[in-house]
NUTOR-361209 format. One record per residue: x, z, y of N, C-alpha, C in turn; residue number from 1. Coordinates in steps of 0.001 Angstrom, whole numbers, always signed. Each point is the difference from the previous one (the first is absolute). Layout:
! NUTOR-361209
       n_u       n_w       n_v      ca_u      ca_w      ca_v       c_u       c_w       c_v   num
         X         Z         Y         X         Z         Y         X         Z         Y   NUM
...
! end
This chain:
! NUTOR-361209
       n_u       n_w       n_v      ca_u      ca_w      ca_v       c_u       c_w       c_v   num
     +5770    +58831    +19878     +1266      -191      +680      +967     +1064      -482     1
     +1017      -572      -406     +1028      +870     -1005     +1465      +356      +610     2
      +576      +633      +590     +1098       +51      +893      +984      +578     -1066     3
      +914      -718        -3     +1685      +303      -599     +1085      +391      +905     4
      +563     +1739      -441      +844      +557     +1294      +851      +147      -997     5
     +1667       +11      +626      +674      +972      -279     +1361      -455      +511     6
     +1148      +440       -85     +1517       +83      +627       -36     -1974      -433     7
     +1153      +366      +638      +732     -1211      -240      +814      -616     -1575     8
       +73      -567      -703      -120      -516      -870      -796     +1118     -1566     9
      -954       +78      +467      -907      +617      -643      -750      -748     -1293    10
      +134     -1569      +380      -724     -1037      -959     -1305      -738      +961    11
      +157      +753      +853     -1812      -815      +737      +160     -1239      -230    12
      +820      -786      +897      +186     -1548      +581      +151      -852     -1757    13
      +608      +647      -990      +462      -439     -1224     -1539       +39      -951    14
     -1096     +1106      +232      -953      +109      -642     -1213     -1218     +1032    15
      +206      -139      +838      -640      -863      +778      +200     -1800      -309    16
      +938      +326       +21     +1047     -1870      -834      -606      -448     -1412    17
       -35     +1543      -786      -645      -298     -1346     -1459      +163      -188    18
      -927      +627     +1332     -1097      -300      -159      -662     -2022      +341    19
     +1133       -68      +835      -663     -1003      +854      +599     -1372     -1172    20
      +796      +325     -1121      +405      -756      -462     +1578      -935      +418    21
      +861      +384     +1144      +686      -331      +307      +929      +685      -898    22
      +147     +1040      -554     +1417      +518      -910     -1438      +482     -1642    23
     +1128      -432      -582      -466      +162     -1804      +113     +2075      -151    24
      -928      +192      -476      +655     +1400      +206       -26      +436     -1768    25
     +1588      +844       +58        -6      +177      -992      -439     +1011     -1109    26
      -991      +837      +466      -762      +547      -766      -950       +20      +752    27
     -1581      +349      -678     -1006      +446      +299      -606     -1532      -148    28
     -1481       -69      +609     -1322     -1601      +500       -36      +393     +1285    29
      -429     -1494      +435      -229       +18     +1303     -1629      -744      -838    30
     -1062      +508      +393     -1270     -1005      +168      -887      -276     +1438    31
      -363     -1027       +88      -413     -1055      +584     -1623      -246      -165    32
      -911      +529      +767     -1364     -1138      -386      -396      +926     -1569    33
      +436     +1098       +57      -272      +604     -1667      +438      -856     -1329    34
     +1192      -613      +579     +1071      -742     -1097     +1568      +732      +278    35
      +790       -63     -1435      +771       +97       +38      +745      -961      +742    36
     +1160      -161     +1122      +379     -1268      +252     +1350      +174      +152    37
      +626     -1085      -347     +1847      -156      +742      -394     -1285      +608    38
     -1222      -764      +287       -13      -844     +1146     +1287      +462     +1215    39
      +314     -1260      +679      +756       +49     +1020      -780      +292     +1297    40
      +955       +31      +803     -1216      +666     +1330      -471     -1144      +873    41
      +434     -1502      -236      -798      -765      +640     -1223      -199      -629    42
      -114       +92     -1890      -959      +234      -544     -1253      +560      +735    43
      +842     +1586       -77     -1061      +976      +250      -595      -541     +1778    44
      +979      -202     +1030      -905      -256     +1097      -856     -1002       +49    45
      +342      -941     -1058     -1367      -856       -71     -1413      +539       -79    46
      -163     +1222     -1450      -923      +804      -115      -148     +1012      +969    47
      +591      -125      +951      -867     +1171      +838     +1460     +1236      +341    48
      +966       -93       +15      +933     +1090      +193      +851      -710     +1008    49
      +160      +834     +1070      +939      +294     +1148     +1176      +533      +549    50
     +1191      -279      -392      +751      +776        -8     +1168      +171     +1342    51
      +323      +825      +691      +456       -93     +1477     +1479     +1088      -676    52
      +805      -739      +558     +1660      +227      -482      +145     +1238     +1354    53
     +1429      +663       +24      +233      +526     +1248      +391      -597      +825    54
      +650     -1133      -651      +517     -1136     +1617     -1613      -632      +314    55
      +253       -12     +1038      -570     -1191      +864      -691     -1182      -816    56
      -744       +90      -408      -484     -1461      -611      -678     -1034      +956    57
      +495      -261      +769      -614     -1191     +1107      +936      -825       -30    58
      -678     -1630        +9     +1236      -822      -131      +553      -792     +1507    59
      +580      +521      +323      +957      +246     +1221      -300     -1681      +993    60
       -91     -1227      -302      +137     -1006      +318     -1310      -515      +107    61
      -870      +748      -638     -1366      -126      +503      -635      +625     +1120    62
     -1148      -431      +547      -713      +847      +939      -967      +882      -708    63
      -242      +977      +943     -1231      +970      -761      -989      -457      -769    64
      -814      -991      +721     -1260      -423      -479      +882     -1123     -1351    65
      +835      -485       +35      +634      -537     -1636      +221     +1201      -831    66
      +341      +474      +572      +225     +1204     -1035     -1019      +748     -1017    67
      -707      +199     +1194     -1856      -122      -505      -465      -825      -900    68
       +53      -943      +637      -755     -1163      -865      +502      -135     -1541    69
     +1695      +188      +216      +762      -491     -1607      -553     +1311      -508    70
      -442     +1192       -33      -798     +1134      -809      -918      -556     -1012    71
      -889     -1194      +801     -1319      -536     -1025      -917     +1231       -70    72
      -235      +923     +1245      -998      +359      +454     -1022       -15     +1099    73
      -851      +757      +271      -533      -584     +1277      +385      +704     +1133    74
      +517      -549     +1299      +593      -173     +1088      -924     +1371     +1025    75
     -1110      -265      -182     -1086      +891      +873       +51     +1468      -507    76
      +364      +143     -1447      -301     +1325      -617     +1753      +344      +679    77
      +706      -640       -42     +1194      +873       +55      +181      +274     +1963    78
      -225      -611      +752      -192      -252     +1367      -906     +1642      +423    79
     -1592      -469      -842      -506     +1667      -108      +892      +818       -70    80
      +443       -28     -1090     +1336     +1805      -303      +549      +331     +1198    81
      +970     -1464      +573     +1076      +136      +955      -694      -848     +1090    82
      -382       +95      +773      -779      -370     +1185     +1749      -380      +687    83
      +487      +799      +243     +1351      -164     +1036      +838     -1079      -779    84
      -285      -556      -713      +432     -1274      -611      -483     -1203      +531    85
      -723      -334      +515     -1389      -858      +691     +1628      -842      +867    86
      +553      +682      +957      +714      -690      +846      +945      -246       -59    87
      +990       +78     -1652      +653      +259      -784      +120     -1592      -292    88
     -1101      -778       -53      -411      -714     -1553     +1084     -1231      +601    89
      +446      -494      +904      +709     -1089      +264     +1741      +236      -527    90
      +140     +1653      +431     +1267      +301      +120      +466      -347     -1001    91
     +1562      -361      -576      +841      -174     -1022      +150     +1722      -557    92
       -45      +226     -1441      -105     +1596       -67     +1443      +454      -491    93
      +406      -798      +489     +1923      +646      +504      +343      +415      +932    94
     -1298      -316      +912      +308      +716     +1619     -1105      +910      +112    95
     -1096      +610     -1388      -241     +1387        -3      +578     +1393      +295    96
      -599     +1075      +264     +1196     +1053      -347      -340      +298     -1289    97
      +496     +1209      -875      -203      +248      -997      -756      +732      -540    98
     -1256      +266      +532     -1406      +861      +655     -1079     -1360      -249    99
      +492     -1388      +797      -874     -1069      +227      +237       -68     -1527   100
     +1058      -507     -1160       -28      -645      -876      -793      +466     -1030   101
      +155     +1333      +109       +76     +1081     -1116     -1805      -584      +288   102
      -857       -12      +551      -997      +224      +384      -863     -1582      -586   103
      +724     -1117      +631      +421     -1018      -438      -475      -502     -1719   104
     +1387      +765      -736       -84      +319     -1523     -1414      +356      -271   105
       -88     +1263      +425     -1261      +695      -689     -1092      -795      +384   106
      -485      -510     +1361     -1256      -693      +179       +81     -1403     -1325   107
     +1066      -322      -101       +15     -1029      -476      -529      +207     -1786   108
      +587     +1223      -531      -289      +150     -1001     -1095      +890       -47   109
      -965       -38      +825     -1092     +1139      -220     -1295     -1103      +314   110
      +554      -917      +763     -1163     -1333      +137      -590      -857      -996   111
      +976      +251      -937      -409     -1033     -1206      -769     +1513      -959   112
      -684      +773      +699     -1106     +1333      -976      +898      +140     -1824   113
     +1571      +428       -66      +369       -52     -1035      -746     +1228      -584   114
      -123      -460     -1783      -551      +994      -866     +1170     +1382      -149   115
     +1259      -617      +680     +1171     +1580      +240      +805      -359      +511   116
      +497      +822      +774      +809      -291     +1286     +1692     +1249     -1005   117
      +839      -461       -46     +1332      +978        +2      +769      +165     +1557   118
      +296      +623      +492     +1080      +237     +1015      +873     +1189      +462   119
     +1299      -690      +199     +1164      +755      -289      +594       -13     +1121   120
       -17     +1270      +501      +143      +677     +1411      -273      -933     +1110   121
     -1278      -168      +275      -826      -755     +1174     +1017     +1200     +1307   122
      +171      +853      +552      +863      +674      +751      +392      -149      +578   123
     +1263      -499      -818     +1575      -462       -27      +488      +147     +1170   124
      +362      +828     +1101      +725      -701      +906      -771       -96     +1161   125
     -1343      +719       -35      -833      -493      +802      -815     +1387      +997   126
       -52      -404     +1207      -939     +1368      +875     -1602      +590     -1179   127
       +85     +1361      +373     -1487      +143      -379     -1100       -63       -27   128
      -511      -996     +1590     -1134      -214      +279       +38     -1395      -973   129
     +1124      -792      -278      -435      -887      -891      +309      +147     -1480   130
      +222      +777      -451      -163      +368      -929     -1350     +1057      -382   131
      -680      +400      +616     -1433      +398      -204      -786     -1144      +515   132
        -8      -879      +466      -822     -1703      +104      +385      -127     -1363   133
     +1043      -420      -508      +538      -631     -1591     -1207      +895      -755   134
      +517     +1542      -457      -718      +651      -670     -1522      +272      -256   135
      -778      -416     +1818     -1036      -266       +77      -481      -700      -789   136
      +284      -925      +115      -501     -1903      -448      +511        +4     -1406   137
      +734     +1155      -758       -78      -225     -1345      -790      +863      -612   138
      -542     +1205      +724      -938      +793      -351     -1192      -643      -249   139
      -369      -769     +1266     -1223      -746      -456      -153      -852      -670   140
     +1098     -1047      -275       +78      -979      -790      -305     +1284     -1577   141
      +859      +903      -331      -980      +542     -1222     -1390      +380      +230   142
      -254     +1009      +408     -1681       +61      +729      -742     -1071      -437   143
      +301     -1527      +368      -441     -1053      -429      +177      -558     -1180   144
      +770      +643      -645      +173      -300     -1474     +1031      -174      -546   145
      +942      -347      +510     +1543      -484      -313      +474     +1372      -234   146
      +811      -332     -1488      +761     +1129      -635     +1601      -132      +809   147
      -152     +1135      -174     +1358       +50     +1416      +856      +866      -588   148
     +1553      -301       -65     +1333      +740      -194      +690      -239      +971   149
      +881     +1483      +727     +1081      -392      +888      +525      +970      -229   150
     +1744      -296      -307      +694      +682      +603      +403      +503     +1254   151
       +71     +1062      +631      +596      +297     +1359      +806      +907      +235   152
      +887      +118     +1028     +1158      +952      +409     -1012     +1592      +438   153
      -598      -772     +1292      -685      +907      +379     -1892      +973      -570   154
     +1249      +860      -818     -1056      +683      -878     -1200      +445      +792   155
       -97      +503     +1243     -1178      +773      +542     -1450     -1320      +213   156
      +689     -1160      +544      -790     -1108      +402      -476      -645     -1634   157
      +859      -554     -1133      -670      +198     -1105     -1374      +622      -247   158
      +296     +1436       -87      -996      +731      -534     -1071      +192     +1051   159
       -43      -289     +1281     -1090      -129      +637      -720     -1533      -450   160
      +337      -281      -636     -1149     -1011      -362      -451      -337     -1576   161
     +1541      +558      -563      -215      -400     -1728     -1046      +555      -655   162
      -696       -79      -854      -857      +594      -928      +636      +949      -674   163
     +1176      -794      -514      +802      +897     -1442     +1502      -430      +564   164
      +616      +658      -765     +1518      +572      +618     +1019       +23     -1221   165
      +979      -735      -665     +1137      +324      -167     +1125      +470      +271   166
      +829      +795      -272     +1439      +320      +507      +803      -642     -1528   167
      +951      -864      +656     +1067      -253      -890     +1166     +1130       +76   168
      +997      +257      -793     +1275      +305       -96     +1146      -593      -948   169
      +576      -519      +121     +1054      -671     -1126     -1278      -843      -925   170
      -724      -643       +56      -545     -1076      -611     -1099      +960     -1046   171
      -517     +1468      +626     -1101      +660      -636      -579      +336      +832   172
     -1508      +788      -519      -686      +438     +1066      -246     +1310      -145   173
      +636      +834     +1505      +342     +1260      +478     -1418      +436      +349   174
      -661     -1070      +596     -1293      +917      +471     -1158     -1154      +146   175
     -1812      +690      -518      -415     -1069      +508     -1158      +432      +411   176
     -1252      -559      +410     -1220      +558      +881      -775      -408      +821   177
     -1036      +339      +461     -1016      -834     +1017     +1207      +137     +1395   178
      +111      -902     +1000      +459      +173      +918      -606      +939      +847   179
      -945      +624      +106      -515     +1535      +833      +950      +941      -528   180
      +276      -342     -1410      +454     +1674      -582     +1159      -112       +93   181
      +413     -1360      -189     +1993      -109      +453      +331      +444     +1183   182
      -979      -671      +965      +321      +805     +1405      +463     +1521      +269   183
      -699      +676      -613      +123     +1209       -36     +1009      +227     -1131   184
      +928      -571       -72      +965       -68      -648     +1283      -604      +316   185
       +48       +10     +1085      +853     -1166      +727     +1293      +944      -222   186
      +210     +1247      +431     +1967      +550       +89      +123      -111     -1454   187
      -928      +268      -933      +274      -240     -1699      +912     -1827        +4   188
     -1169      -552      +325      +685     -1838      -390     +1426      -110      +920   189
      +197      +791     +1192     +1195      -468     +1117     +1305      +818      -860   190
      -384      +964     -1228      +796      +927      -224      +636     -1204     -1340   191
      -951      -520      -665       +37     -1032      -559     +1381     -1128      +224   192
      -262      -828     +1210      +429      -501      +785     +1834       +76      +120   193
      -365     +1576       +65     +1688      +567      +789      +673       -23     -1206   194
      -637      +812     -1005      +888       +45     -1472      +640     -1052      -854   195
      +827      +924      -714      +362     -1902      -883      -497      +388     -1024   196
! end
């Protein structure tokens, strides 16, 4: 599990687009499956890749359990993660809050056991008890095998779960490391952060 930090237009969300195959990137490979690929990213989620935007990816006019279902994973594994979804499953997920959706997204894309999950600020906008449920349930989803990238705002919650640690700055990397040792590095990355 690989966590990507840094200020605001740093490159995260732009290096995330070109992993997942949604933006062409113009220098460097992106590989795939131990292939070089510019596959597109519906490609790649066929093979096994997951990719969760910062908006909201729930489709609003559906109910939970559709929402679920259009994943093309299984219903029970994601229900496990999020138990508080169970009474959820009728509701239309436009009349979620944004805690229910976010939760929603991720069960949905963690049910179908992808070979890699990307996500870009799971957070967003959101209290911290659910945002350590989110972070939970992607910890284990790697644990279980799934290669895992996320960007996040909130650097401290990141690195309590990442393995390894990037810091972006202007589209390079300022700093990088097991997430134990970044921790102990945290006013270094916030100093990061403040500077231009």
């Amino acid at each position: 599990m690989v966590a990507l930090l840094g200020p605001n237009g740093a490159g995260k969300t732009t290096t995330l687009l070109a992993m997942a195959g949604d933006l062409t990137p113009l220098s460097g490979e992106v590989w795939w499956l131990g292939e070089r690929s510019r596959a597109p990213l519906f490609k790649r989620a066929r093979s096994g890749l997951r990719f969760i935007t910062e908006e909201r990816s729930v489709f609003m006019g559906l109910s939970a359990q559709e929402n679920l279902e259009i994943g093309g994973g299984d219903i029970r594994i994601a229900l496990e993660l999020f138990p508080e979804l169970v009474p959820l499953l009728p509701r239309a997920a436009r009349l979620l809050s944004g805690g229910e959706q976010q939760m929603l997204t991720l069960a949905r894309a963690l049910s179908a056991q992808p070979r890699a999950l990307i996500a870009d600020e799971l957070s967003l906008g959101l209290a911290p008890v659910i945002v350590k449920r989110l972070l939970a349930a992607v910890r284990r989803a790697a644990d279980a095998g799934t290669a895992v990238l996320i960007v996040e705002q909130q650097t401290h919650a990141a690195l309590e779960v990442a393995d390894e640690a990037y810091v972006l700055r202007r589209g390079r990397i300022e700093m990088s490391g097991r997430g134990a040792e970044l921790r102990e590095r945290r006013s270094e990355i916030e100093s990061l952060y403040l500077s231009n």
